[in-house]
FIDREN-435887 format. One record per atom (N, C-alpha, C, CB): residue number from 1; atom name; residue in three letters; x negated, y, z. Coordinates in steps of 0.2 Angstrom, whole numbers. Atoms other than C-alpha are relative to their C-alpha. Glycine has a CB too. Example, Ala and Ser with C-alpha at 12.3 -4.5 7.8 and 13.67 -1.06 7.14 Angstrom:
BEGIN
1_N_ALA_-4_-6_0
1_CA_ALA_-62_-22_39
1_C_ALA_-4_6_0
1_CB_ALA_5_0_6
2_N_SER_4_-6_-1
2_CA_SER_-68_-5_36
2_C_SER_4_5_3
2_CB_SER_-2_2_-7
***
This chain:
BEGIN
1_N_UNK_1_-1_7
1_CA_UNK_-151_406_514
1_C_UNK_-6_3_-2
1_CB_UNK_6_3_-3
2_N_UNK_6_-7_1
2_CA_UNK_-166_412_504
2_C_UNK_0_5_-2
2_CB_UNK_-4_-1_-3
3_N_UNK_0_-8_0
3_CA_UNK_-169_429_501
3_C_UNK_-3_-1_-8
3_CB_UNK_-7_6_8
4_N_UNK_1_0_6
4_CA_UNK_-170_432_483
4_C_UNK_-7_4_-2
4_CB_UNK_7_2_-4
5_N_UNK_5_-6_0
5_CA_UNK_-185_443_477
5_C_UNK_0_2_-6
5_CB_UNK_-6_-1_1
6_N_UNK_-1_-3_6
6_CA_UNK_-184_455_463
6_C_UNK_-6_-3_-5
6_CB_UNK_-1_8_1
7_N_UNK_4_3_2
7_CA_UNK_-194_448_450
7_C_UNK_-4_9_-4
7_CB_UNK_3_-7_-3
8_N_UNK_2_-8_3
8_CA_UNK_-200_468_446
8_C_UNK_-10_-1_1
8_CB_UNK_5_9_8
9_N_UNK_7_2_-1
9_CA_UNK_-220_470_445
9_C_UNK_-1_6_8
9_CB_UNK_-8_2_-10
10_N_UNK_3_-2_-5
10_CA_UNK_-228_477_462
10_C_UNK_-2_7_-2
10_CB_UNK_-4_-4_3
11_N_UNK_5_-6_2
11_CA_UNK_-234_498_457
11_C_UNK_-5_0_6
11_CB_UNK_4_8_0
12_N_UNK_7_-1_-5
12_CA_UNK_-249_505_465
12_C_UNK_2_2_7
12_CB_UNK_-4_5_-2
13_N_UNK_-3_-3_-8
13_CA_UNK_-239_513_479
13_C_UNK_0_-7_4
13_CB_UNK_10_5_1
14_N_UNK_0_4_-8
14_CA_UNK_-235_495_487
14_C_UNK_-6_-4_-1
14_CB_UNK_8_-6_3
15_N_UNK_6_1_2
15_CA_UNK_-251_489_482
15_C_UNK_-1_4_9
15_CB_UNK_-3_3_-8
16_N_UNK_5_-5_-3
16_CA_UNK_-258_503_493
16_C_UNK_3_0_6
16_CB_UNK_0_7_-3
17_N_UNK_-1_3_-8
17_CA_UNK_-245_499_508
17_C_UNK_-2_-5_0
17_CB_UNK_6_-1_3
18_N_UNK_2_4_-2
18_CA_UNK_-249_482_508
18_C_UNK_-6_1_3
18_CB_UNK_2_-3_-3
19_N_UNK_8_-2_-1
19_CA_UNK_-268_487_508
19_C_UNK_0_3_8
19_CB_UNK_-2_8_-6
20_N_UNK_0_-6_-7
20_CA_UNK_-265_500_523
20_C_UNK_3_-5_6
20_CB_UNK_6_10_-2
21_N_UNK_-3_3_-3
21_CA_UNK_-254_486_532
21_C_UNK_-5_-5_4
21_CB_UNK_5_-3_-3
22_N_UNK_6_6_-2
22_CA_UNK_-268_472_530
22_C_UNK_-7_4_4
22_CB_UNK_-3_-3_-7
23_N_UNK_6_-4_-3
23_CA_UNK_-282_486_536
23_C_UNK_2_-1_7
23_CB_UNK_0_8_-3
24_N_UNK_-2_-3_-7
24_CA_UNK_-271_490_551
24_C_UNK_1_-7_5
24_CB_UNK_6_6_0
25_N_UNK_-1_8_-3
25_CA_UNK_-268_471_556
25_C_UNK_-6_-2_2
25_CB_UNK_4_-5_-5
26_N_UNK_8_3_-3
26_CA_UNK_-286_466_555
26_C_UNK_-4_6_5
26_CB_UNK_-5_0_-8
27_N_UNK_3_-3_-5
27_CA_UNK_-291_483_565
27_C_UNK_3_-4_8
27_CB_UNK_2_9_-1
28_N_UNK_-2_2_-8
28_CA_UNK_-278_476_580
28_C_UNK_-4_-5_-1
28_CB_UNK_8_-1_3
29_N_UNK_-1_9_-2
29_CA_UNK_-284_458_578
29_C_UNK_-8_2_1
29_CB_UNK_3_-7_-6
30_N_UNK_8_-2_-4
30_CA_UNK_-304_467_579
30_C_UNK_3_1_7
30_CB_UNK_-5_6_-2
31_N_UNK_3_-2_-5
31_CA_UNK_-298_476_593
31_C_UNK_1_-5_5
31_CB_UNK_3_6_1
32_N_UNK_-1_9_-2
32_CA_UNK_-291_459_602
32_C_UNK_-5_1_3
32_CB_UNK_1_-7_-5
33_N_UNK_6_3_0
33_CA_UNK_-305_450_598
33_C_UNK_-8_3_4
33_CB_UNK_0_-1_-6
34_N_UNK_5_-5_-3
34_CA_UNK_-317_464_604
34_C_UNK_1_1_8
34_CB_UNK_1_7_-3
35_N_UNK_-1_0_-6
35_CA_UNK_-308_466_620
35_C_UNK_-2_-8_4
35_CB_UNK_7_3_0
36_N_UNK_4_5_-2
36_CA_UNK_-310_448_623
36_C_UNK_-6_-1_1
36_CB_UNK_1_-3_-2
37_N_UNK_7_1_-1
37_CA_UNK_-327_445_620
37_C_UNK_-3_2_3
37_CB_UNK_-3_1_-4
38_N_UNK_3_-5_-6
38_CA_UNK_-330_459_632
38_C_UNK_2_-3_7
38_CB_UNK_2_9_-1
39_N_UNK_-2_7_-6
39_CA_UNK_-320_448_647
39_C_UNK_-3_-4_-1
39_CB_UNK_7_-3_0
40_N_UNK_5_7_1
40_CA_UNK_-329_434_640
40_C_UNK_-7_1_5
40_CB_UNK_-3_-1_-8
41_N_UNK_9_-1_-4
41_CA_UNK_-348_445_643
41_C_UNK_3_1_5
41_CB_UNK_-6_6_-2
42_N_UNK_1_-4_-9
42_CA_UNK_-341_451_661
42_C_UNK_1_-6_3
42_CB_UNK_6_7_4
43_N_UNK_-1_5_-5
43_CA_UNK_-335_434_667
43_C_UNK_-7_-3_-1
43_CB_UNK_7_-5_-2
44_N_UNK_6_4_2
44_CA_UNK_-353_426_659
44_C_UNK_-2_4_4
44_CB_UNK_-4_-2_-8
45_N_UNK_3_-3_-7
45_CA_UNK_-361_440_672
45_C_UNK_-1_0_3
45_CB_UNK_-1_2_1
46_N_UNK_-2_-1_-4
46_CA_UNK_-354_439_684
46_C_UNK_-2_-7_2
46_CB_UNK_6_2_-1
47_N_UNK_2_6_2
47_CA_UNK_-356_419_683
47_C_UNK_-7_2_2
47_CB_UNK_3_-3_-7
48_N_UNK_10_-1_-1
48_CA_UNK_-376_423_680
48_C_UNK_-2_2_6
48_CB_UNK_-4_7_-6
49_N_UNK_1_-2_-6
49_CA_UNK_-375_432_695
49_C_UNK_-1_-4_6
49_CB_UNK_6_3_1
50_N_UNK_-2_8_-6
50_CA_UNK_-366_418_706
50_C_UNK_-7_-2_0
50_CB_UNK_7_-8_-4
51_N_UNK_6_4_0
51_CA_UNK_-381_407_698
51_C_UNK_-5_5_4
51_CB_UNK_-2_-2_-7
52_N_UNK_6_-5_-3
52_CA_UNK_-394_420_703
52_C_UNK_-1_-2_8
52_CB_UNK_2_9_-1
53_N_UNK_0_-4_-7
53_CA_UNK_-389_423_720
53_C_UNK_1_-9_4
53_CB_UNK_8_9_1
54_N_UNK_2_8_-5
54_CA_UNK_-387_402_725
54_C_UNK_-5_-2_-3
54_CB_UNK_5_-5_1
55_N_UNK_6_1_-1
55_CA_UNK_-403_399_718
55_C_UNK_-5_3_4
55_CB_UNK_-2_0_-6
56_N_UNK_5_-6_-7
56_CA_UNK_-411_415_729
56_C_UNK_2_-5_6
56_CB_UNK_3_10_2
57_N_UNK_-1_3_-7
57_CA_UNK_-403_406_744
57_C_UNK_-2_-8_-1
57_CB_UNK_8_1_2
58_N_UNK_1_7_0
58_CA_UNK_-405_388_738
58_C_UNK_-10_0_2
58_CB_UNK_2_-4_-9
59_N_UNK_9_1_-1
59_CA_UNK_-426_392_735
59_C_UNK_-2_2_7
59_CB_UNK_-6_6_-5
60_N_UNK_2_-4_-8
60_CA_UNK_-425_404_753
60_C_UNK_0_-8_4
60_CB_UNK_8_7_3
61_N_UNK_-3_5_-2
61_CA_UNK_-416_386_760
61_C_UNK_-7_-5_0
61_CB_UNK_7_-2_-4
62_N_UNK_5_4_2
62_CA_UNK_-431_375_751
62_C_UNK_-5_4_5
62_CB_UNK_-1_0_-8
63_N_UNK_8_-1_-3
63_CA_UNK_-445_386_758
63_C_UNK_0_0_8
63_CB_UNK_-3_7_-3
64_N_UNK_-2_2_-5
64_CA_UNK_-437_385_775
64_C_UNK_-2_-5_3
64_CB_UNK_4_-2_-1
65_N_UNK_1_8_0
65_CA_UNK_-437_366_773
65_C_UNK_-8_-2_0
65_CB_UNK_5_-4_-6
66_N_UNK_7_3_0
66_CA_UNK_-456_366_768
66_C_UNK_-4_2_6
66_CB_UNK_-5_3_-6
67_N_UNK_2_-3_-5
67_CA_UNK_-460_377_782
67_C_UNK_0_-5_5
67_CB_UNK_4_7_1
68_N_UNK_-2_4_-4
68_CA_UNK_-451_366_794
68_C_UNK_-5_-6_0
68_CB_UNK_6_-1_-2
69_N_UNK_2_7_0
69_CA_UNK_-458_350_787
69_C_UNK_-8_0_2
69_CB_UNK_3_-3_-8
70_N_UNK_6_-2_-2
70_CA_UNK_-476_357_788
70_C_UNK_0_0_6
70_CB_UNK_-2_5_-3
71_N_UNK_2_-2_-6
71_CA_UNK_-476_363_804
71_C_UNK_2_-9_6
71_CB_UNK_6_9_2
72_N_UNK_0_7_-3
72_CA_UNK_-467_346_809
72_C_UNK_-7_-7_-2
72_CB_UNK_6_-1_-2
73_N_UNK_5_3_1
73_CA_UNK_-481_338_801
73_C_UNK_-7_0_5
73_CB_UNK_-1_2_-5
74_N_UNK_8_-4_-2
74_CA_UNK_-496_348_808
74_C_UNK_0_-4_9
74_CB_UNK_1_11_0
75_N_UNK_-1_3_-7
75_CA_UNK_-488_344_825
75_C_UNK_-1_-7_3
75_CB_UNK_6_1_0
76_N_UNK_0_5_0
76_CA_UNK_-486_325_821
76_C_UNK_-9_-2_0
76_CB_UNK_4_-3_-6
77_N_UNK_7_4_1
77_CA_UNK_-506_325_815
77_C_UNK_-3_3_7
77_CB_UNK_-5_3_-7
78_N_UNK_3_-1_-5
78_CA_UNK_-509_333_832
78_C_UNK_1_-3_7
78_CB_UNK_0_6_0
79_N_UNK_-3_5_-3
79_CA_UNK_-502_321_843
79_C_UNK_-3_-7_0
79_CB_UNK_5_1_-1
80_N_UNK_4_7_2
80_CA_UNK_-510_307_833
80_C_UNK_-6_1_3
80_CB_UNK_0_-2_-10
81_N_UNK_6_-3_-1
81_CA_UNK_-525_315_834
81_C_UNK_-3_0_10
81_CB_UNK_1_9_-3
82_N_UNK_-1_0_-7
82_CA_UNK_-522_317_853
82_C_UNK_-2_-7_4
82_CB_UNK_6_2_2
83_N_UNK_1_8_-4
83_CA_UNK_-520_298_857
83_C_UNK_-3_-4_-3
83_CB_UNK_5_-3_1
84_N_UNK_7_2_4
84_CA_UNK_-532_293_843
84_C_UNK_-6_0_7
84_CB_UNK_-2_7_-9
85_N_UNK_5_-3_-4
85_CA_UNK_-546_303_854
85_C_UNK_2_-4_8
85_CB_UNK_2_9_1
86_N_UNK_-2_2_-7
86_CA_UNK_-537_295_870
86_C_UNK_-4_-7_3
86_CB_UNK_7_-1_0
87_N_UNK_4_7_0
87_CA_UNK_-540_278_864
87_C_UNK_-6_-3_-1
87_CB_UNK_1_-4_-3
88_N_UNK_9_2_2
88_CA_UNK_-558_278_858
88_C_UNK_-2_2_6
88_CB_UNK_-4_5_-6
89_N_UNK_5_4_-7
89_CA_UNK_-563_284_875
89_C_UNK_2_-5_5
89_CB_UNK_-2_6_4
90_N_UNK_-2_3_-4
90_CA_UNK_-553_274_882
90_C_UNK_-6_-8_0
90_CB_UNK_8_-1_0
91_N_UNK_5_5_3
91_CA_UNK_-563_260_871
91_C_UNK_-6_1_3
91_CB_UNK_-1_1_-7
92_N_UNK_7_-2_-2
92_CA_UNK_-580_269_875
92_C_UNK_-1_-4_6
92_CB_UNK_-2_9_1
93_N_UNK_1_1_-7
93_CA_UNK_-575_267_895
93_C_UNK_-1_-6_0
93_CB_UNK_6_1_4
94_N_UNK_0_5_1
94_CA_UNK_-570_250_891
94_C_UNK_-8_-6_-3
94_CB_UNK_6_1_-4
95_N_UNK_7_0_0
95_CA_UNK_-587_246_882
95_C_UNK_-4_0_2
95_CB_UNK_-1_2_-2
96_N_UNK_3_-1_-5
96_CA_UNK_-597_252_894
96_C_UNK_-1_-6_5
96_CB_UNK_3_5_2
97_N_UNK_-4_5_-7
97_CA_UNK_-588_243_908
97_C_UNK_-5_-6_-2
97_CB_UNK_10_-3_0
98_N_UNK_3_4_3
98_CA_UNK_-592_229_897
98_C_UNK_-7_-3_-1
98_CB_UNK_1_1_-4
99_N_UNK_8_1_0
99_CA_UNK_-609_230_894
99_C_UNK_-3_1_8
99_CB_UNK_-3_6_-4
100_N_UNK_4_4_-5
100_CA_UNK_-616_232_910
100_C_UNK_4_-3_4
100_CB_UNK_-4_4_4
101_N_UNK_-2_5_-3
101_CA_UNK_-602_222_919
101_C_UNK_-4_-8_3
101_CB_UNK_3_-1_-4
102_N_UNK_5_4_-3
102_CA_UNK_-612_208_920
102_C_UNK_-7_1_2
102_CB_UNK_-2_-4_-3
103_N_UNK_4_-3_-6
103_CA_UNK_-627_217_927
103_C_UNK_1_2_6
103_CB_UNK_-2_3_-1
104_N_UNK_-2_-1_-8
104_CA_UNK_-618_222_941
104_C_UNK_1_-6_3
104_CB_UNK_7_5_2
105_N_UNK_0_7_-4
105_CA_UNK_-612_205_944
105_C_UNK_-6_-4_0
105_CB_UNK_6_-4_-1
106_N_UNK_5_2_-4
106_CA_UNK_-630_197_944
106_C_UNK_0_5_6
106_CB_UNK_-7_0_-4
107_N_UNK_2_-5_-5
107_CA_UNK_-633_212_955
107_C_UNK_4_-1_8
107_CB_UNK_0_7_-3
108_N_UNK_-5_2_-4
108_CA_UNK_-620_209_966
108_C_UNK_-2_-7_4
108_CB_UNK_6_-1_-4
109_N_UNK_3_6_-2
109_CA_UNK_-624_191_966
109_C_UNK_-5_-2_5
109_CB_UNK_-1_-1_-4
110_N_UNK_6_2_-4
110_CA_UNK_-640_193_972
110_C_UNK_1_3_6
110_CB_UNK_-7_3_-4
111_N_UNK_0_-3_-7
111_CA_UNK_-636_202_985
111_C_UNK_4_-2_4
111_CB_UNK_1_7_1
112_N_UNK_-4_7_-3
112_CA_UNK_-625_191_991
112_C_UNK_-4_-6_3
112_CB_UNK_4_-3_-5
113_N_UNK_3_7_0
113_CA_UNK_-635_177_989
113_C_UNK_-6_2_6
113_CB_UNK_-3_-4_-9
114_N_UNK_4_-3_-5
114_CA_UNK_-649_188_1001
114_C_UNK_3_0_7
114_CB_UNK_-2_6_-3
115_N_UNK_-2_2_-7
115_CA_UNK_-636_191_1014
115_C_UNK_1_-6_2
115_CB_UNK_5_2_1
116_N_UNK_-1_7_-4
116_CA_UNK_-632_173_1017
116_C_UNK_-7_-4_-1
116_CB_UNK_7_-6_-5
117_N_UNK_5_2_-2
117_CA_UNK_-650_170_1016
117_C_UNK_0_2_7
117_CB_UNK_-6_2_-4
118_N_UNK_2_-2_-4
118_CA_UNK_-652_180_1030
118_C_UNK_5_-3_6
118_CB_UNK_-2_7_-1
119_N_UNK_-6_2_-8
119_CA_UNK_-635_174_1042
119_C_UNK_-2_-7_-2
119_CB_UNK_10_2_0
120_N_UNK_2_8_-2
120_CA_UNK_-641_155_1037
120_C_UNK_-5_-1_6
120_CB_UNK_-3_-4_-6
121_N_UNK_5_0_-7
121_CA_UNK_-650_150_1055
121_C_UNK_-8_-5_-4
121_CB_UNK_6_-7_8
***
C-alpha cells in the first residue's frame, strides 16, 4: 500500500534537514569518487611504470641486437675482404703465368729443338 503524505506545507526546519541530508550525501558520494579517482591515479602509475621499465629493457634488448648485428657485419666485410684479396692475387698469379706462358714455351722449345740438333748423327 501507499504511504499517504500529509498534505501540510514543509517549514524551514525540514527544509533545512533536507538541505543538511543532501549536503552530507553529496560529501559521501565526493568522498567515493575521490577515493576512486585516487586507485585509478595509482593503478595509471603503476601501469606507466610497467611501460617505462619494458621499454628500458626492450631499447637495452634493441641496442644489444644493433651491437650484435654490427659486429656480425664487420666480421662478414672482413672475410669478404679476405677472399676478395685472395682471388685477385690469385688472378694477378694467374695473369702472369699467362703472359709469359708462352715465352717459356718458345724457350723451352728452342731448346729442345737445339738438343735433338745436337743427338741427330
Amino acid at each position: 500500500m501507499a504511504k499517504k503524505h500529509s498534505s501540510s506545507a514543509a517549514t524551514k526546519a525540514d527544509m533545512n534537514a533536507v538541505q543538511t541530508a543532501l549536503k552530507s550525501d553529496i560529501e559521501g558520494v565526493r568522498a567515493e569518487l575521490k577515493a576512486d579517482m585516487d586507485g585509478l591515479r595509482g593503478e595509471m602509475r603503476a601501469g606507466f611504470r610497467r611501460a617505462a621499465l619494458a621499454d628500458d629493457r626492450l631499447g637495452v634488448r634493441i641496442t644489444r641486437l644493433e651491437e650484435a648485428l654490427v659486429c656480425g657485419l664487420a666480421q662478414n666485410r672482413d672475410e669478404v675482404a679476405r677472399v676478395l684479396d685472395a682471388a685477385a692475387s690469385r688472378m694477378e698469379t694467374l695473369w702472369r703465368e699467362t703472359a709469359s706462358f708462352p715465352a717459356i714455351l718458345d724457350d723451352h722449345g728452342r731448346r729442345l729443338s737445339a738438343l735433338e740438333a745436337r743427338r741427330a748423327p
